[in-house]
N, C-alpha and C positions, 0 to 999 in steps of 0.2 A: 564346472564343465571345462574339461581340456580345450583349446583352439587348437585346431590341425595346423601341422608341421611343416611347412613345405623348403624345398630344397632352391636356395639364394641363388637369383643372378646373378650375384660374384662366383659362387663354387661351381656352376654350370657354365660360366665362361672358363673357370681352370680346367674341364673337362673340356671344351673348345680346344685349348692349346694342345691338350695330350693327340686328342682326334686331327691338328692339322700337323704333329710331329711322329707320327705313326703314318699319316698320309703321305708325308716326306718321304719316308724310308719303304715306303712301298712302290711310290712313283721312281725312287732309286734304286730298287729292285728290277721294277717293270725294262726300265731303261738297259740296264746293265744284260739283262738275259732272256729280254725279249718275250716272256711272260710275267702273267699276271698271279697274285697274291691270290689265293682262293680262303673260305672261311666257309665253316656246315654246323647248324644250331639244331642240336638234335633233344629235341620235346618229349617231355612225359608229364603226365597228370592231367589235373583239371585244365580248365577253358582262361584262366585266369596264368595259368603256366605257359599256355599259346599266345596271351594277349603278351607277356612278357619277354616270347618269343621271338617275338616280331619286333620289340623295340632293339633286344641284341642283336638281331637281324639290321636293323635299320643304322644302328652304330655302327655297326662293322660294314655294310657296304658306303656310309660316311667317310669309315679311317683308307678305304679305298680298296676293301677286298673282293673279290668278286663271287660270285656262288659257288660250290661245289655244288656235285652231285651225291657225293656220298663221303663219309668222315674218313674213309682210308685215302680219299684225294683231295684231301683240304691241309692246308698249312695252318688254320689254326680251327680246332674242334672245339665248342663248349656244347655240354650235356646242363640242358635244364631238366631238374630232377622234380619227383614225388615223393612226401615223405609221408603219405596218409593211412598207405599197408605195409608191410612186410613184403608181401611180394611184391610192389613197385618198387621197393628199397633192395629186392636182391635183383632184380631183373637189371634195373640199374648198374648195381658193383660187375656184376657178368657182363656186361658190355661196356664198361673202363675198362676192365682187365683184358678184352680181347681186344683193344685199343693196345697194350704192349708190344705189339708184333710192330705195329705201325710205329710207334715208337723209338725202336732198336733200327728199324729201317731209316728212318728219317728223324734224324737225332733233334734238326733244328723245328720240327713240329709243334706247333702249342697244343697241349691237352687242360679244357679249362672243364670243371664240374663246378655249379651255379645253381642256382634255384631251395629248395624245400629243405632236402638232406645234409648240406652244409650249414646251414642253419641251426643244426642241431647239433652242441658240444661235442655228443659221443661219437656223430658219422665224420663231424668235423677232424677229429681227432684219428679216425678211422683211416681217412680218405690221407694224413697226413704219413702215417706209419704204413701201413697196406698198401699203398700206391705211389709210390714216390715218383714215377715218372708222371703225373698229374703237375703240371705246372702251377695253375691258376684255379683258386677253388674262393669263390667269393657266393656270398646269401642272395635273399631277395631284397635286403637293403640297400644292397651295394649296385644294382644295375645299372644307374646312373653313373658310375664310378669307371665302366668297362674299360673307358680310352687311358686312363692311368693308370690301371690294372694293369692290362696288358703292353701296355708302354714298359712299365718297370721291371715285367716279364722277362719282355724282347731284349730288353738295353741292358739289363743288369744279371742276365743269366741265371736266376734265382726263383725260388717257391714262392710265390706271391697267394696270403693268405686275407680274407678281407671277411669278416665272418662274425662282426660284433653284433652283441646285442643291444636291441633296442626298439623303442617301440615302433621307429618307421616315420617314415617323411617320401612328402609326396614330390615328384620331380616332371614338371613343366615342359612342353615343347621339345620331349625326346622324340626323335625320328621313330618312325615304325613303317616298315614292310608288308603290308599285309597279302597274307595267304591267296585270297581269293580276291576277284574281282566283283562279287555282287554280295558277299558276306562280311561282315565285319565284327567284329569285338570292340564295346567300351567299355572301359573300365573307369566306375565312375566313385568308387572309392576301395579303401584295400584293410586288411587286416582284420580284426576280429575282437570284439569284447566279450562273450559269450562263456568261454572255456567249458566247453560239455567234457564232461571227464573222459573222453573217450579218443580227444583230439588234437593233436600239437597244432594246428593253424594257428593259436593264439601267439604259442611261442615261435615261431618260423617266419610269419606274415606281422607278425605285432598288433598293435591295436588298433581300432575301426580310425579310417582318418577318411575324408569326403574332398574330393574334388571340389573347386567352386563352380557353381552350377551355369555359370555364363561359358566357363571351357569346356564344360560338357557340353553345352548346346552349338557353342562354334563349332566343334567336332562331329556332333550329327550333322548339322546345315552343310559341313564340308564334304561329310562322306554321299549325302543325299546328292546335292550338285554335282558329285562325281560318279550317277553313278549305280551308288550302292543300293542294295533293296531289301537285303536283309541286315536287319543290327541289333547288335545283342547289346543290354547292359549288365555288368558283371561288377560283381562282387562278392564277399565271405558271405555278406549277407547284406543284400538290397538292401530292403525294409528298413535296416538300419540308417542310412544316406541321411545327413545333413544332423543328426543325433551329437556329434562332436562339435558341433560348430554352434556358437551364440546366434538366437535365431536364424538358426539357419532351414533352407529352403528343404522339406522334409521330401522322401519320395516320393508318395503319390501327387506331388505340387510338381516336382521335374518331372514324371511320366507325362505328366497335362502337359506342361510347355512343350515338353518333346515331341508332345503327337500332336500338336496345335504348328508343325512345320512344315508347309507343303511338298509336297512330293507323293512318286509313287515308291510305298516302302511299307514295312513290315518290322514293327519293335517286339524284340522279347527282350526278356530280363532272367538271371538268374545269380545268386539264390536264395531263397526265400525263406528265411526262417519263419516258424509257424507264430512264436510268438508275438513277433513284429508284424504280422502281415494282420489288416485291419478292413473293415466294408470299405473305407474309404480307397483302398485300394482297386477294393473289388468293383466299385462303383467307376473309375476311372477307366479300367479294361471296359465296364459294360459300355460308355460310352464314348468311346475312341472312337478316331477312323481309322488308325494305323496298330495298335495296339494289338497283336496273337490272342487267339482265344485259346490258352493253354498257359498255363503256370504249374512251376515243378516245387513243391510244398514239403519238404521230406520229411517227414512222419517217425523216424526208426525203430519204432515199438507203437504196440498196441495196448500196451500194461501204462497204467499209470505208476506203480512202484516201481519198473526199471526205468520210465521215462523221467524220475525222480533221482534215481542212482545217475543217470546221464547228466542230470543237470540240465533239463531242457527248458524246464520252466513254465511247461505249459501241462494241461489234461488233455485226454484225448478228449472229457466232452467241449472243451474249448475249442481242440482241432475241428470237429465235428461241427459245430457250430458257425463256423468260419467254413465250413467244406459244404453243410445246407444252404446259408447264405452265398457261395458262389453258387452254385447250380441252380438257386433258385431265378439269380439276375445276370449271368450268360450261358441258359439251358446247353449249349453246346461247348462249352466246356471242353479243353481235355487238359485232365489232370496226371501227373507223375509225382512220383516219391521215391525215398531212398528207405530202408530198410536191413538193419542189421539184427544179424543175427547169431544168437551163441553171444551178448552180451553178459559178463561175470554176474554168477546168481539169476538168472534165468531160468524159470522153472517152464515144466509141461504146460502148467496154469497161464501162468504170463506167455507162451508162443501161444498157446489156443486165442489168448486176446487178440494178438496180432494178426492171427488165420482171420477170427472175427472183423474185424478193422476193414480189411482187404476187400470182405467181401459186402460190405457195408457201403462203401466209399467206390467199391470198382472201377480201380485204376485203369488208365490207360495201357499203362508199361510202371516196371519197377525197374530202380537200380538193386538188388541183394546183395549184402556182401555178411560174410563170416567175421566174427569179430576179431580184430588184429590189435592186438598189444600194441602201443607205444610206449616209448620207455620216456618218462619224469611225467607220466599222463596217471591221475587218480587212479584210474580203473587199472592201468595197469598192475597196482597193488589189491582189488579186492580177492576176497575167495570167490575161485571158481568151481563149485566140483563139479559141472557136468563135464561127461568125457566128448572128445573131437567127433567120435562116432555119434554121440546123441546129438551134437550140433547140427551136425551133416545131415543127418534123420531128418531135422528139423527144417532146414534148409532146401534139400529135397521137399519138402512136400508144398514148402512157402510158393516155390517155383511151378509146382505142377497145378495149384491154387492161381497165380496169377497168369499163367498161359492159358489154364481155359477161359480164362475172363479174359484176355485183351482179344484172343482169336473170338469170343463170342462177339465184343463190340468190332471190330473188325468184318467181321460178316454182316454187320451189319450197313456196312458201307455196301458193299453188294450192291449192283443193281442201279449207282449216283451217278450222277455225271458233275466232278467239280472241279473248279476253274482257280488252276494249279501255274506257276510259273515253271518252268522245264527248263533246271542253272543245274542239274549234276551230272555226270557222267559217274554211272556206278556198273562195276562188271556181274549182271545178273544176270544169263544168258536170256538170251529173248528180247530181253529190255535195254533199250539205246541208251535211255535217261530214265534219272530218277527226278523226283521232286519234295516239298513237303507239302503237308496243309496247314493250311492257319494255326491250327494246333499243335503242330507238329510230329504231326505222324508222316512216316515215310512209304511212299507210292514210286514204283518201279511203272513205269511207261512204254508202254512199244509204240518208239514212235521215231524218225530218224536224226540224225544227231543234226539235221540242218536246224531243226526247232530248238535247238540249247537257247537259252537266254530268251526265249518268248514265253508269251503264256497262253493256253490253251484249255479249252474242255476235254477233260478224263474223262472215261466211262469206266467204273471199277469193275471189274469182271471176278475175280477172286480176290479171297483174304490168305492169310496165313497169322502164326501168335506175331510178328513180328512188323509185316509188311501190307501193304496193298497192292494190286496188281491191277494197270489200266491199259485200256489204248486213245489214243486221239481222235473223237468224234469226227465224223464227215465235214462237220461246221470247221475243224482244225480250229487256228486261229483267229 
């Protein structure tokens, strides 16, 4: 067994030096023209790309920049990227490129791309040739690294490339920003051992490495005391947690410490590989006080021979198994998954299993997606011959399967009245605030925006496949 890697108090103080010599030159800035250095960290992808977000964020108003509001008024832009579709990877390059205008205008601007896509030789490679006005293109290894990065940037006039491979190390006591005031993201290990053939995280993110469970838990206690009320824990894949480390504290042993912390708050976790996910996990939710009564399970096939091709590692009668045993010991439950579809060699046969699956298990909500090539990924080389049209076919109908089933449970809230916290401000007309429940379904509220941040009794009045719809009972809060 590997020991996780973590990143020396020595090489975290020589990032210190870079952050208090960039801080210089912006306080000598500040001085000299009466404005402030501004910096805009523009996000894409998953939940774990935002948690990452927020540390570049917390560096850069460290080195002493201050927000923009938008990346054509920032002096220094980085783009954290997704490298999991094709279309996150072109939507991406289309907004570097229309980054060029700004560029020509404001020659002394940093343009930094970071995250997923540079990570990978070819885009690495891409981003070097096809964009040359891209300053700074550094991986998800390197985040710790920002204040020297961009120092050598700034002072040396030059492409600064940071984009090696390797399998990842964990980096301590980095500042973070975070988004919201009652929500929060932890990231309580990163990377991936898994390699489903279908997936670069392994290569991008590296291998499964776990936080020590004691800075996990100072991080909850700190966001709890400040505070916070919802908190996520994140990773490639939970379940795996503490798997690197000689005995080490496994997840459903941290989920227990973690909910055994006083406060008023609310844990969820994602994500959840099927294989790893165990009763004892399930047992841990059934008896929490803080725990969600919702986990996102993601499934991608209903076939055992392509979930075989994927390299999942599991059967659906094992999924199944583990999806009786939850329902059976927290009946309210809500469960989500992710599902692809049009994976290479996919027949009629294998989607009918998956239609099966669906309606079996009757999700709450699905993620669906089309299957997208990655390039040095197995699958990318199998034979595929069904055509884009029969995917689609398939796709569609995957879609019009799980909308009558989330809108049938949905209506079934109908007629409840439940006792919701009121933290979103979402534009649905009608509705002031939105909210979740436990599970994490989302409910639209008519209710005035004076109640944000309290919690109140819903009365659902209507469903939709997507949403719930309430007002605030006479009892209010």
């Amino acid at each position: 067994m590997k020991q996780t890697n973590f990143v020396s108090p020595e090489e975290l103080t020589i990032q210190d030096g870079f952050t208090s010599r960039v801080l210089r030159m912006n306080a000598a800035y500040t001085a000299q023209s009466g404005e402030n250095r501004r910096a805009y960290v523009d996000c894409y992808g998953c939940q774990q790309n935002e948690a990452d977000a927020e540390i570049l964020h917390g560096l850069l108003r460290r080195m002493g920049y201050q927000d923009a509001e938008n990346e054509h008024d920032a002096d220094v832009v980085l783009i954290n990227t997704c490298a999991i579709r094709e279309h996150a990877e072109a939507r991406v390059l289309g907004n570097i490129g229309a980054l060029s205008h700004d560029k020509r205008r404001r020659p002394d601007m940093i343009i930094g791309v970071c995250g997923c896509m540079p990570q990978q030789p070819h885009m690495s490679e891409k981003l070097k040739k096809s964009f040359p006005y891209v300053d700074l293109v550094f991986g998800t290894h390197a985040v710790y690294k920002l204040p020297e990065l961009l120092y050598t940037a700034l002072t040396e006039k030059k492409r600064v490339f940071s984009t090696e491979n390797s399998d990842g190390r964990i980096a301590e006591g980095l500042p973070v920003v975070r988004r919201e005031r009652e929500k929060a993201w932890v990231s309580i290990m990163y990377g991936c051992n898994n390699f489903c053939t279908y997936c670069v995280v392994p290569y991008v993110r590296g291998r499964e490495r776990s936080r020590d469970p004691e800075r996990v838990l100072d991080e909850v206690r700190g966001l709890v005391s400040n505070g916070y009320r919802d908190i996520t824990l994140l990773g490639q894949n939970v379940n795996s947690y503490g798997n690197d480390r000689e005995n080490g504290m496994r997840f459903p042993e941290l989920l227990r410490r973690i909910d055994a912390i006083d406060g008023d708050y609310v844990i969820r976790f994602m994500t959840s590989h099927p294989k790893d996910a165990t009763p004892e996990l399930i047992d841990v939710i059934a008896s929490s006080r803080h725990c969600a009564h919702g986990i996102h399970l993601p499934v991608q096939s209903g076939s055992d021979r392509i979930l075989k091709l994927m390299n999942r590692r599991y059967t659906v009668g094992k999924y199944l198994e583990l999806i009786d045993y939850a329902r059976a010991h927290i009946p309210d439950l809500v469960i989500t998954s992710d599902i692809i579809v049009g994976f290479p060699g996919e027949t009629e046969e294998d989607f009918q299993e998956t239609l099966d699956l669906i309606e079996y298990v009757r999700y709450d909500s699905l993620f669906t997606f089309l299957y997208s090539p990655r390039v040095g990924t197995p699958a990318a080389s199998m034979e595929d011959p069904a055509t884009l049209e029969e995917k689609q076919a398939r796709f569609n109908r995957l879609l019009e399967a799980q909308n009558r089933i989330s809108r049938q449970i949905h209506e079934g809230y109908i007629g409840k009245t439940l006792r919701l916290r009121l933290d979103d401000l979402k534009p649905c007309p009608g509705y002031a605030l939105s909210a979740r429940t436990d599970g994490g379904r989302l409910v639209h509220v008519d209710a005035p925006e004076s109640l944000r941040r309290t919690v109140a009794d819903v009365f659902i009045e209507r469903a939709s496949t997507y949403a719930l719809f309430g007002k605030v009972t006479e009892s209010g809060t």
